[in-house]
Each structure stands twice: as C-alpha cells, then as structure tokens.
PASE-667314 format. One record per residue (C-alpha): x, y, z negated; residue in three letters. Coordinates in steps of 0.1 Angstrom, whole numbers, plus 5000, padded with zeros to 4 digits. Layout:
REM residues N
XYZALA ...
REM end
This chain:
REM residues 634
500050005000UNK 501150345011UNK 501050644987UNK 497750774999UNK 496050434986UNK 494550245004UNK 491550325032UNK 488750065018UNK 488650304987UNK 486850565008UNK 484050385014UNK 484650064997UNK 485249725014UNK 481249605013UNK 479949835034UNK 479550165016UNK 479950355043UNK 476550255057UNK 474850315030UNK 474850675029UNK 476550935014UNK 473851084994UNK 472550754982UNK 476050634969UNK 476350974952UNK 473050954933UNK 473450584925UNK 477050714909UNK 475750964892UNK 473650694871UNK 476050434869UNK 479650624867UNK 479250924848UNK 476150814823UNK 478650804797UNK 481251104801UNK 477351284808UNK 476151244773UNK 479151334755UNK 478051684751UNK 475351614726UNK 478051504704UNK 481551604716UNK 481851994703UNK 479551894672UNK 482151704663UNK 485151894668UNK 483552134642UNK 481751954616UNK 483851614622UNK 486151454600UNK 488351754600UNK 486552024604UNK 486952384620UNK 486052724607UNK 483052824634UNK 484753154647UNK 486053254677UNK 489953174675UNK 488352824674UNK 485252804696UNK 487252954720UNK 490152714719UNK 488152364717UNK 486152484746UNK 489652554763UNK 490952214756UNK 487952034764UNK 488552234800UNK 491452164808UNK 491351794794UNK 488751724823UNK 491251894844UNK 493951694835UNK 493151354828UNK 489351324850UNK 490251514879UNK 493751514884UNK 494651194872UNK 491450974876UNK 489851124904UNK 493451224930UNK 495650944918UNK 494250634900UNK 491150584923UNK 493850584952UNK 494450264933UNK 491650034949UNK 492349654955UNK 490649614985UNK 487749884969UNK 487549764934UNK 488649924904UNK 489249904866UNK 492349734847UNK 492149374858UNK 491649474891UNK 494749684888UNK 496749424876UNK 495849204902UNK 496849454927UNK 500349494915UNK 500749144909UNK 499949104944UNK 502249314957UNK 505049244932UNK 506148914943UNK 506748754912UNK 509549034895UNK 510149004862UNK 508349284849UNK 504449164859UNK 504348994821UNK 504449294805UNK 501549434829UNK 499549134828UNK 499849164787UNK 498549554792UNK 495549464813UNK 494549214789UNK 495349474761UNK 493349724782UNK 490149494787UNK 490249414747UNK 489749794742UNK 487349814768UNK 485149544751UNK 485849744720UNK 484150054735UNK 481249874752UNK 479849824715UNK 480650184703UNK 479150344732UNK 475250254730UNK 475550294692UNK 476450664692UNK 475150764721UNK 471450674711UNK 472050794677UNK 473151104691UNK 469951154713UNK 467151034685UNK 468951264662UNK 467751554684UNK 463951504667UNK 465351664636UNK 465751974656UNK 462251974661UNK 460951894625UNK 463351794598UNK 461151584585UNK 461851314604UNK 465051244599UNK 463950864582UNK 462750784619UNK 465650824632UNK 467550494624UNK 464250264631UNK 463650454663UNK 467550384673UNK 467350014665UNK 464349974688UNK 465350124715UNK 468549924717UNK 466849584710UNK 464649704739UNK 467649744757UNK 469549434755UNK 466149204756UNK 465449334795UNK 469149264806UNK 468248934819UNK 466149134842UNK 468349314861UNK 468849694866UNK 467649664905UNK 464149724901UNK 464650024877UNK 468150134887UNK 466150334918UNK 465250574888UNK 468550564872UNK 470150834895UNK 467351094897UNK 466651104862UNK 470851184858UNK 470551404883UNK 467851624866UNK 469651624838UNK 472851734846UNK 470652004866UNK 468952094827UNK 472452084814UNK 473552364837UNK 470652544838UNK 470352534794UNK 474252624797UNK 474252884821UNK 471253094806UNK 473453094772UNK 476553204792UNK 474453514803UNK 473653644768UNK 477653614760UNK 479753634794UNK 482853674773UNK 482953244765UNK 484053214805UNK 487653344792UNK 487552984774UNK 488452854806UNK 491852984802UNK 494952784787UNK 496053074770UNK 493253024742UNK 494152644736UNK 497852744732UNK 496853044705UNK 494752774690UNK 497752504685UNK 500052834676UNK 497452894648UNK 497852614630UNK 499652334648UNK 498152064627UNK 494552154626UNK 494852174663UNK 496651764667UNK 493451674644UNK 491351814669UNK 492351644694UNK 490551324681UNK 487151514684UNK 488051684715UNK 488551344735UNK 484951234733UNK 484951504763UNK 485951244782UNK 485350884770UNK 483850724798UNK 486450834824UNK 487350474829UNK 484350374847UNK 485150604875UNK 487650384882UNK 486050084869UNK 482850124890UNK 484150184923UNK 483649874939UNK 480149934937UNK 479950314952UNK 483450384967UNK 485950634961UNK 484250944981UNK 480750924963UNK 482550974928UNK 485551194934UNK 482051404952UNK 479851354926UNK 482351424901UNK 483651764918UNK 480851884928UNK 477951794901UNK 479051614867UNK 482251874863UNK 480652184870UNK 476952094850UNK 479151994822UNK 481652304819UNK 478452504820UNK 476852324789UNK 480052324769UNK 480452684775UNK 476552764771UNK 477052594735UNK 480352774730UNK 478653114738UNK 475353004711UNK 477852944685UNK 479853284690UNK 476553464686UNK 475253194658UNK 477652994641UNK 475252814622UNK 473952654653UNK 476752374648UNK 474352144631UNK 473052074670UNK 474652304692UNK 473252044723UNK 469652074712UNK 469452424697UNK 470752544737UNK 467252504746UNK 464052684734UNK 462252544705UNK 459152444726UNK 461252264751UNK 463252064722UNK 460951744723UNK 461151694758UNK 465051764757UNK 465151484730UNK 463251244758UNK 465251354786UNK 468951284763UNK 467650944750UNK 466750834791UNK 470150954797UNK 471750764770UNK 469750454776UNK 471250464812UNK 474750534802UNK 474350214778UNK 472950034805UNK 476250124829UNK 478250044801UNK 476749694793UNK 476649594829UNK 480349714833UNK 480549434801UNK 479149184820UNK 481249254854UNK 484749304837UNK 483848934816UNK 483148804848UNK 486548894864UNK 488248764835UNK 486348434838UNK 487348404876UNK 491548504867UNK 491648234844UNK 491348494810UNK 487948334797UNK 486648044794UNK 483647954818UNK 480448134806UNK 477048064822UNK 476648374847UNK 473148484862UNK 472848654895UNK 470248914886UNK 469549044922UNK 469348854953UNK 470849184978UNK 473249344953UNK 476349084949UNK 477849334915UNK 474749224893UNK 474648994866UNK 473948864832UNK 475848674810UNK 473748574783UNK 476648514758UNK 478048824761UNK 474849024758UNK 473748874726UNK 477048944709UNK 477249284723UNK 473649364710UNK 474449184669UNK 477649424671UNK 475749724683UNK 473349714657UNK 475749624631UNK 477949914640UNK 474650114639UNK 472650004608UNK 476350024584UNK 477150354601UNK 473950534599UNK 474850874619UNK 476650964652UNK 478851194629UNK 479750884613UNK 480150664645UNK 482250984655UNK 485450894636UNK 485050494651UNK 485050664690UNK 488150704709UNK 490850484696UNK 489550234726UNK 488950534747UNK 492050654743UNK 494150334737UNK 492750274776UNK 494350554792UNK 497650544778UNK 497250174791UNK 495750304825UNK 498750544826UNK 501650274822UNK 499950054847UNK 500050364870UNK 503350444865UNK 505050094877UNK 502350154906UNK 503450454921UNK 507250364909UNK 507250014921UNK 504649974946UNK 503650304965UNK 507350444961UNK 506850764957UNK 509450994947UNK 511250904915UNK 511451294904UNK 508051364915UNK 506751074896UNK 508651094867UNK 507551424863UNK 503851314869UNK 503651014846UNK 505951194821UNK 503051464815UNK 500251204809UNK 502250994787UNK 502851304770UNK 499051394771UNK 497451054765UNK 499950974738UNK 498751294719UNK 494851184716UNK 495850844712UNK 497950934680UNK 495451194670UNK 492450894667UNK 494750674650UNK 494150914619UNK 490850824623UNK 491450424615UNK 490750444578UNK 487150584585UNK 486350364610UNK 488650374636UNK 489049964623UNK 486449864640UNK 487149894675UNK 490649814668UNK 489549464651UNK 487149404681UNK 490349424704UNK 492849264687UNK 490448954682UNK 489248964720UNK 493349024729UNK 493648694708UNK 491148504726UNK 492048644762UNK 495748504754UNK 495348204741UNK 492948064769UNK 494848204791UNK 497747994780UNK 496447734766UNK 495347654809UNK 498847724812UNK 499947464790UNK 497247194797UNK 498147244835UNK 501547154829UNK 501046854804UNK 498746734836UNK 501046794863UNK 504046644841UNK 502146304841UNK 500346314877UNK 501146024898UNK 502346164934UNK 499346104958UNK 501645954982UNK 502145694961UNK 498745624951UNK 496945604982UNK 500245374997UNK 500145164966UNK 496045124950UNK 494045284980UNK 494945045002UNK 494244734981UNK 491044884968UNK 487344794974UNK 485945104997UNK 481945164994UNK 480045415013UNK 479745755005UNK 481946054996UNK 483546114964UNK 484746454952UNK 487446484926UNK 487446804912UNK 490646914897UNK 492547244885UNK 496147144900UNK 496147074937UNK 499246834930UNK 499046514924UNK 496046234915UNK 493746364893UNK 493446184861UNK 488946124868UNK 490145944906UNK 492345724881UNK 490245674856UNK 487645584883UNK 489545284898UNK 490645174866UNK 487345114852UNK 484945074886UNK 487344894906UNK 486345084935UNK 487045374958UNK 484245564983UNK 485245565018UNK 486045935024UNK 487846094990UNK 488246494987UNK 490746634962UNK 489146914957UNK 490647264940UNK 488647584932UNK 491647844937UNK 490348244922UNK 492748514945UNK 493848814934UNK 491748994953UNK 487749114943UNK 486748874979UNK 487548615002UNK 486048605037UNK 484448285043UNK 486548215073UNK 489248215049UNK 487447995025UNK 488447655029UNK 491847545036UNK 491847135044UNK 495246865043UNK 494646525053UNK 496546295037UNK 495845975055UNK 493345685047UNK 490145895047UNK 491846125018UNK 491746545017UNK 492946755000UNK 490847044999UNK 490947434984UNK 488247654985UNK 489448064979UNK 487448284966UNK 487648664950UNK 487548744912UNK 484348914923UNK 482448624938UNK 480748314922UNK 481847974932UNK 479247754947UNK 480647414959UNK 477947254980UNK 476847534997UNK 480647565017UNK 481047205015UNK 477747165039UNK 480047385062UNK 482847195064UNK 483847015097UNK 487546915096UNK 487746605073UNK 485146355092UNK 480946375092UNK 479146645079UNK 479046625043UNK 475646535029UNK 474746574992UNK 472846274989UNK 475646044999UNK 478046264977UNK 479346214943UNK 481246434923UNK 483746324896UNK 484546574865UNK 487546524840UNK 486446624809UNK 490046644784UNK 490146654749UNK 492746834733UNK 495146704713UNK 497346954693UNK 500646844691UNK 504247024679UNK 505547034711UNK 506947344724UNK 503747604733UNK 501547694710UNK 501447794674UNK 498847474661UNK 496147734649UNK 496147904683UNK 495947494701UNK 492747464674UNK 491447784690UNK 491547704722UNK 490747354715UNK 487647484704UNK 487147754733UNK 487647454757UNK 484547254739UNK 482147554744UNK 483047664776UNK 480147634805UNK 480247324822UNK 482047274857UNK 479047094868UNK 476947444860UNK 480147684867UNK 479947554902UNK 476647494911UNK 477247094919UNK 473646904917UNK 473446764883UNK 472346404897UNK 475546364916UNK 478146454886UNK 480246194869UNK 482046264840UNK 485246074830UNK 486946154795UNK 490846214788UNK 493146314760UNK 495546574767UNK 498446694747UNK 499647034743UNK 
REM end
C-alpha cells in the first residue's frame, strides 16, 4: 500500500459507491458518530463539576472549550479522519483489521508479535468501552427530566434500567428494519444541537475566541496541574472516535471523513460553544449545561430527542461488539460462538447471543452500583484512551514500515500523538481508584482470554501435527488394503498436514474407508473477504483422496455444504445425502510440557469445552456429522 491508502477506502470494497453518497452519509451519521454525538450532554459537565472540579469563570470555560476544539482537531480530524482511515484493508477498519493488514504486508518480521499483542490489547479495551458506553450515555439523557421537575429524580434509575433491557432484548432482531430511522433521527439532532448552540453563541459572541489555542495554553500556564486533571474530563469529547475507523467497512471512507467535516464537527463546536457562552452569562447552569441550552418548554422533548440518540449510539456500539467478536472468532482469538445473521441483504449484521447477554448483566451492573453519569464519568476514558495510544503505535509501524513515508516527516507526526494520546491516557489513569478499575479489569480479563485461546490453538496444532502420520504413507500403506463403501467422507481438520486423527480413528474402529475421501481445511485470510473464485483450492492425492481448503475473510461466515455443492475438480458432484462428515472432538490433557502455565491449559481447556460446535460453526447438516473422540496433550 502506497501512502495515500488504499482506493477501496473511498468507497469501500462491497459496493459503496453505488449506493449513494447521501445514503452512506445519513446511514453514518447513525451508526459512526452516535457515540462522539452524545458526548455533549455530559463531556463539559464533567470537566467542571467532575472528580476535579473547576472554578466556573472565564479563564476556565474558555480554556476547556479551547481544548475540547482543538482535541477534535487533532486527534478526529487530523489523525482519524486524514491518516488512520487511509488505513483500510481492503475497506474495513478497526484494530484487528489493522493488524491483519500489516501482518499482511509484513512478511513475517520479527516485530508483528508485539503488534499482534496490541491489537488484542486494543480489542480488550474496546470490549471494556462497549459496556461503559450504553450505561452513561442513557444515564446521561434520562437525567435530563430533572431539568424539567426535580422531582423526579427517583425515576431516573428505573427509567435507565428499562430502556436498556429493552435494548438488549430486541438485538436478536436486527437493526435493518429500524436502522432506516437511525440516520434521520441523528440528523435532526445534530441539526437541534446547532441550532440550541448557535442561538446561545448570539447572546455572548465573545465564546468564539475559545476557538483559539492561545486560551488552552493560558489555562495549562494557570495552574499546570488542574489543567493535566482536566484532561481526563476533556477526553469524553471524543470517545467514540474509534468507530470512524471501526465502521468503515460498512459506509466507506468518503461518507465519514463527509459526514464528519461537514455535519457532526461543525453541530458539535456549535453546542459546546453555545453551553460555554450560557455558562459565562450563568455559571450556575453547570448542573445541565446540555439541557438548560434550550427553553424550559422545549426541555421534555430535548430529554426524548437525547435518549433516541443515546439508544442509537448504544445500538452502534453493541453491534460494533458483535462484529469485532466476530473477527476475532474467524482470526483464531475466540473460541467458536453461535453467530446469527440478522439480515438477509446486509452481510455486516449479526447477533451473538453470548456476547449480548454478558454485555447487558455488565451494563446494568455498571449502572445500578454507579447510580449517576457523574459517577460513570470517572469509569469513561481509560478504554477510550488506552485505544488511541494503541491505534497510534499501530500507525506508526504503518506508515514507518509499510507505506514508507518519510522518517522525519513521520517521526514528527507520530511523535506529536504519542505525545498527545499519552497525556489523556495518563490523566484517566488518576481516575482508576474511582472507577477507572472497571474497564481496566474487563480488559485485562478479556486480554487473558483472547491469549490463551489464541495459543492454546497454537499449541494443540503442534501436539497434532507432531504426531500426524504423513498421508503419503497412509493412503500407500492402510487405503489400499482397506474395505471401500459408497459414498463420500469428509474429514474436517485444522492442520492441512498430515492424516487427521477422526480418518484414523475411523479405520481403526469401522474397518472401513468411503470411496471418495476429502481432507478438508477451513483456512480464515487476513483479509475482511475472499472472492468465491478464490474459495476452494483442491490437491489430489491419488486413490480417490483430496485434499481440500476453502478461504474465506474474517468478515464472512463459513458454510461448508453450500461451496462444496460447487465443487467440480475431485470426481461427481457432491451430494449431501451420500456425504458424511467426520468431526474430532479432543480433550485436553494439561501436561508440564513446555507451553503453557497449567492454570492457563485449565482455561482453555475449559474455553475449548464451551466453544460452538464445528458441526453448528459450519453449517454441516446435523444428520450427516460423526464425531470421534481424542486426548491431546499440551
């Protein structure tokens, strides 16, 4: 890849372009920027009345508004929006996607370990902020009815916990039949966020100097330490940047750099500075500033409007859940989970009913123990942030390694984001002790699991190849002696070397072998999809035996009898009702060989139990599966 990216990020590789502009950009505008769009009902709030708090003057309202600028400068436009979405493998986006790119491209150098242990590092976090994001943000919006009475503050919590039960219970749905709304109903609010902002800029013009760098500098000059502090607050500005790049296998790299440029930056500058300009005329407005922008009649429906908003932005969020578990099944840094195709046109859409059910217990348990969004406040943005220092590494062996650009011109580039990432990220680590633990945990704990399945396959692949008999050998040796019955046998196996242990273990107990024999191998590329006329790659290996590998993409779902009705190279058509298809089921056996500390061979001893079934995993028809046992030692 050159250094001006790559040209399937302009309109994506599944055919963005004819979609339409204006669709792509209103579908975005849902999807992509739900979450960066709601952070105003909370971001400045906090920045004032937070865990550190600021004196509510002008030195100060000036100078967060200044950083909150040129933070959505820096880090959204420049860096997200002209470099990292240059970053597409072949149009999809987001950290594993990255990873696979560079790995790709890198040929095996030594230095892809430490990558591939950030992208599993950054996809912890993300998981981490996929439950933090639905609890605060709905908080945030429902707390908007105490602007209207005070009384009903008590509702506020019940309300919360309903809507988000309601939430997770319709995932298994899908978002296509209602996701038509999701884009006009961001789009008018954005348009109410400008409108509320820009008639509070008119009663106090003078908050437009905010934009300024000068007033974030006199604000750090003022008192250097305050100012690091409020850095913690100041990054919920931006949490949800990630999905821009994360969701742009769905709408394409034009549509959001466009929708970000042209409607989510400018709607959300004017908001910020309309709620700057309130609080210079009324500080006391910091209780709400979001809310009190707009007249008291209006309040209720603003409170409707935010919690649609929020409930989209938690949608976007929970479906990005669902697609980045989904691409760690398929690169081998899961364990098989039962995966639902929720919509018959739109390939990006599914449920995995595992993940959503955890998801929604930890959303409720993060909102129910935490109570407020002031209180979820000081739990946001590790994740965030931890991401985009993360995102930043990643980038820099990218343009350094990959696109080549010009070490001075790079260095100089990657320097200033380390520099600027590294700052928020050690600003929210102050805010570990009051609650800043929890996302943490939830990463470290999914980092845990993500590595130890990921070599545990490692490991059990080895043990299996170690002991494989060459199929030379068998099929000169046992095939030829055997009994042959009718029919075609399909041995599904992991390594596509050697006999798999099920054809073994079938001989050895049946006596028998079926007259045509694939060795079949489900091989996940490093790329988001595989053509079908790259699908199936055939070997015969003499005496009616194939060896057969079907490619697919980290974005697609595997489903074995459909492309084996397709194949024509190794004899008849295949026919599922003369077909059988043999499954090796292993058991682990922890051992003290070299691998594995024993607790983490337990744990994925255990992962390996409750993983999905191949036989499910790969759509094979449940009256033609046999499954033979075997102990494996790792």
């Amino acid at each position: 890849m050159s250094s001006s990216g790559s040209a399937t990020g302009e309109a994506g590789s599944h055919g963005h372009s004819q979609d339409g502009l204006p669709k792509l950009i209103l579908g975005a505008l849902g999807v992509v920027f739900g979450d960066i769009g709601t952070s105003p009902l909370y971001a400045l709030k906090e920045s004032f009345i937070g865990h550190h708090p600021l004196t509510v003057d002008q030195l100060h309202v000036m100078g967060v508004i200044s950083l909150i600028f040129w933070s959505m400068m820096l880090v959204v436009t420049f860096k997200y929006v002209f470099i990292i979405l240059r970053a597409d493998n072949r149009g999809e986006g987001g950290s594993l996607a990255l990873y696979a790119l560079i790995s790709r491209q890198s040929h095996g150098k030594g230095w892809m370990r430490p990558v591939s242990l950030m992208a599993i590092l950054a996809t912890a976090l993300f998981f981490g902020d996929c439950i933090i994001t639905p609890a605060i943000s709905v908080l945030s919006a429902v707390e908007g009815l105490t602007t209207v009475e005070a009384g009903l503050q008590p509702l506020v919590l019940p309300i919360s916990v309903g809507i988000i039960i309601a939430l997770f219970m319709i995932q298994s749905v899908g978002t296509s039949r209602v996701g038509a709304l999701f884009g006009p109903i961001t789009l008018f609010y954005f348009i109410v966020l400008a409108v509320l902002g820009a008639m509070s800029i008119l009663e106090r013009p003078e908050i437009l100097w905010a934009l300024s760098p000068y007033h974030a500098f006199t604000f750090f000059v003022d008192d250097p330490k305050l100012g690091f502090l409020a850095l913690g607050s100041v990054v919920l500005a931006v949490t949800g940047t990630e999905a821009l790049y994360a969701d742009m296998g769905h709408f394409g790299r034009r549509p959001i750099a466009f929708s970000w440029l042209w409607i989510v930056l400018p709607a959300l500058m004017l908001n910020y500075l309309g709620q700057g300009a309130l609080l210079l005329g009324s500080p006391q407005s910091i209780t709400n500033p979001f809310y009190l922008l707009a007249p008291e009649n209006l309040r209720l429906p603003m409170v409707v409007l935010a919690t649609m908003a929020t409930v989209i932005a938690s949608q976007a969020v929970i479906s990005g859940a669902f697609s980045v578990a989904r691409q760690a099944v398929q690169l081998g840094y899961m364990p098989r989970l039962r995966i639902e195709h929720t919509s018959a046109s739109t390939q990006g859409q599914v449920y995995i009913p595992f993940m959503n059910w955890i998801l929604l217990a930890m959303v409720l348990m993060l909102v129910i123990g935490f109570e407020s969004s002031s209180n979820l406040a000081a739990a946001y943005g590790i994740a965030v942030t931890g991401t985009m220092f993360i995102t930043t590494c990643m980038m820099a062996v990218l343009i350094l390694s990959i696109w080549k650009w010009n070490r001075i011109l790079a260095g100089v580039i990657v320097g200033a984001f380390l520099i600027i990432d590294g700052a928020y990220f050690a600003s929210n680590l102050l805010k570990i002790p009051d609650g800043g633990w929890f996302p943490l945990l939830v990463a470290i704990i999914t980092f845990v699991l993500l590595t130890t399945w990921a070599r545990g396959r490692q490991l059990m692949n080895d043990r299996l190849t170690e002991s494989a008999m060459p199929m030379e050998v068998f099929i000169k040796s046992a095939a030829r002696t055997a009994t042959r019955v009718p029919g075609t046998a399909v041995f599904m196996t992991s390594t596509p070397q050697g006999v798999p242990h099920a054809l073994l273990h079938n001989l050895k107990h049946n006596k028998v072998l079926h007259d045509r024999i694939l060795i079949l191998t489900v091989v996940i590329d490093e790329v988001p999809f595989v053509d079908l006329e790259d699908r199936v790659e055939v070997l015969d290996l003499g005496e009616n035996f194939y060896r057969m590998i079907l490619r697919y993409g980290f974005m697609q779902q595997p489903d074995v009898p459909a492309v084996l009705k397709l194949v024509e190279n190794c004899g008849p058509q295949i026919k599922m009702m003369d077909t059988s298809f043999f499954l090796a089921r292993q058991t682990l056996l922890p051992s003290e060989r070299p691998g594995m500390a024993i607790w983490r061979e337990k744990l994925f001893a255990w992962m390996l139990r409750n993983a999905e079934s191949a036989m499910e995993f790969f759509k094979l028809p449940t009256n033609r599966v046999v499954e033979l046992g075997s102990q494996v030692e790792i």
